[in-house]
C-alpha positions, 0 to 999 in steps of 0.5 A: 126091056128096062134093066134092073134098078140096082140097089146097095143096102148099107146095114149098120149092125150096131146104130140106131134103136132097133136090131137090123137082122129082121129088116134084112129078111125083110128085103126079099120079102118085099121088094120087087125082083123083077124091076130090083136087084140088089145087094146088101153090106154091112159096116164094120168101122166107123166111116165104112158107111161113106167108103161104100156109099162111095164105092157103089157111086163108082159101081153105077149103082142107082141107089144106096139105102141107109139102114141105120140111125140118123148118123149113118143116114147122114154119113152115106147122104155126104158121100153121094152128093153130085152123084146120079146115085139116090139115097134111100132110107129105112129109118131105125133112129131116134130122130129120123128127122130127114126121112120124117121130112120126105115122109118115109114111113117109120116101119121097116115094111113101109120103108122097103115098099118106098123102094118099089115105086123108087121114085127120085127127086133132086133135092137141096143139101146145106153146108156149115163151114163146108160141112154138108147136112141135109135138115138142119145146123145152128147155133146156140141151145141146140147145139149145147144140147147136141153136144150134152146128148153125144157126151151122154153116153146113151142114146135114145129120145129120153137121154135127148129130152133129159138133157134138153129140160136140165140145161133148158133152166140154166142155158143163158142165150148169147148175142149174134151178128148175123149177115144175111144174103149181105144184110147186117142185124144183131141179135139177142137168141136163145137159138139160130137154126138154118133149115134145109128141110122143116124138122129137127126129127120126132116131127119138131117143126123148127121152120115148118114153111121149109122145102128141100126143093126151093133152092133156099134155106129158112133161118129160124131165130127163137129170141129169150123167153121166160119160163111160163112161155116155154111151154106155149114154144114146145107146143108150136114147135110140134104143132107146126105153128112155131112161126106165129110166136112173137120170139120167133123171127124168120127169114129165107135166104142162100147164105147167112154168115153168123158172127159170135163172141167166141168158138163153141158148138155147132150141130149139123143135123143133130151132130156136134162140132166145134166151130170158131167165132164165124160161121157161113151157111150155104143152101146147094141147089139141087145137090143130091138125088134121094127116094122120096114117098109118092103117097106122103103121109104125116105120122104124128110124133107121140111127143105132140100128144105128151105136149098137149096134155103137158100144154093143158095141164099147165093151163089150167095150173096158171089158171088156178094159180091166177083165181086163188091169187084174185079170191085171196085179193078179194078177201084181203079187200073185204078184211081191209073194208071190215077194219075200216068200217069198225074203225070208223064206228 
């Protein structure tokens, strides 16, 4: 007879969006104990999510399962990665760009049924200046915004999204050097981001095209734009068309160095850091082993909604604006022949 998978629930109390106590009477509820045993542990400083990640590495436990935001999903991925221990998600952030990306439902039941079926797959993980992430890094505006978003004070996707439409009008894009795979290119950018997997989180498809599985990062350049194009962007980033736009530029490659005129911020999986002037991004084939859904299905983000109807009515505004322009041109051009023609008689 197989013996038991054994699972390590790593709760962190306080991340995230929703109280925790509901999805740990939740477990025995749902799982199955004839093919899962498991226990659960609690964090209680920060840090302590990678301590005991690492910890059940060492124990032999055959999956760790984050419960918690984006944060502490990310803390116990860096801790398992060249292990034989899986990560396994039940998202309660903000984002949940990574489990968004592997399809892991969004409910706390839909996510703990994931683990029944405990199906692993060996995937890809990158790095920015030897720091691990598992979706995406860059530089630029949302990095800018990352740094703003953890200053904050307050989380949530309208701290996020309050933050992005204020410095939206003031950020000034910079000029990069970017080396990929040994070419050289200089580039004017609003932002670079380098994708691991396709989303930032809220399904923001920032490199739509991107897999976990293919050995390869995608590089998504987003050049200046003017303000009457940003809502066509913010559209096609949550429609998964971004990379039809003319100020996106696209490229895959292992490894992009990226040279800039001075240090400033970076994130890493929506995580701000401070970095030097030059930054190496790396792609790890087959680094880390995780659950992943054998029934994949896209949830919509709300956002896409909200953006459609934002996307319309600005439509039709330019469009009214475009027809009151051209009937006032219209009446200037009759005026003007009316003043001709007494002039002439």
């Amino acid at each position: 007879m197989d013996r038991k998978q054994r699972i390590r629930f790593i709760v962190n109390p306080i991340s995230g969006t929703q109280t925790k106590q509901a999805i740990v009477e939740l477990i025995p509820q749902l799982l199955d104990a004839s093919r899962l045993e498991w226990e659960i542990e609690y964090t209680q400083f920060a840090g302590h999510a990678s301590a005991l990640a690492r910890e059940a590495v060492k124990l032999g436990f055959d999956v760790v399962v984050a419960v918690g935001g984006d944060g502490t999903v990310n803390e116990v991925a860096r801790a398992l990665v060249h292990s034989r221990t899986a990560l396994g998600i039940v998202p309660c952030g903000s984002g949940n760009g990574l489990a968004r990306h592997l399809f892991i439902p969004m409910k706390p039941e839909g996510a703990l049924r994931i683990l029944n079926d405990c199906r692993i797959e060996t995937l890809d993980y990158g790095t920015i200046n030897g720091r691990e992430f598992f979706c995406t890094c860059g530089v630029g505006f949302d990095a800018f915004v990352s740094e703003k978003f953890a200053q904050a004070g307050k989380r949530g996707l309208l701290t996020y999204i309050e933050n992005t439409l204020k410095i939206g009008l003031t950020y000034k894009p910079e000029t990069y050097e970017i080396e990929i795979d040994g070419e050289p290119k200089t580039y004017k950018a609003f932002l670079i981001a380098c994708a691991n997997a396709s989303q930032y989180g809220n399904n923001a498809f920032i490199a739509p095209s991107a897999s976990m599985s293919d050995g390869l990062l995608n590089v998504t350049i987003m050049e200046p734009f003017n303000v009457l194009q940003a809502p066509q962007i913010a559209m096609q980033l949550f429609n998964k068309s971004l990379e039809n736009n003319s100020h996106i530029k696209s490229f895959v490659c292992k490894k992009v160095h990226i040279h800039r005129q001075a240090e400033g911020a970076v994130h890493f999986d929506g995580d701000p850091m401070v970095c030097g002037a030059d930054l190496d991004v790396e792609l790890i084939a087959g680094g880390i082993r995780m659950v992943v859904n054998t029934t994949p299905q896209l949830v919509e983000s709300p956002l896409l909604h909200a953006f459609e109807e934002m996307y319309d009515k600005f439509v039709t505004d330019v469009d009214h604006i475009r027809n009151s322009a051209t009937d006032t041109q219209r009446k200037i051009r009759k005026i003007n022949k009316e003043l001709l023609r007494k002039l002439k008689g």
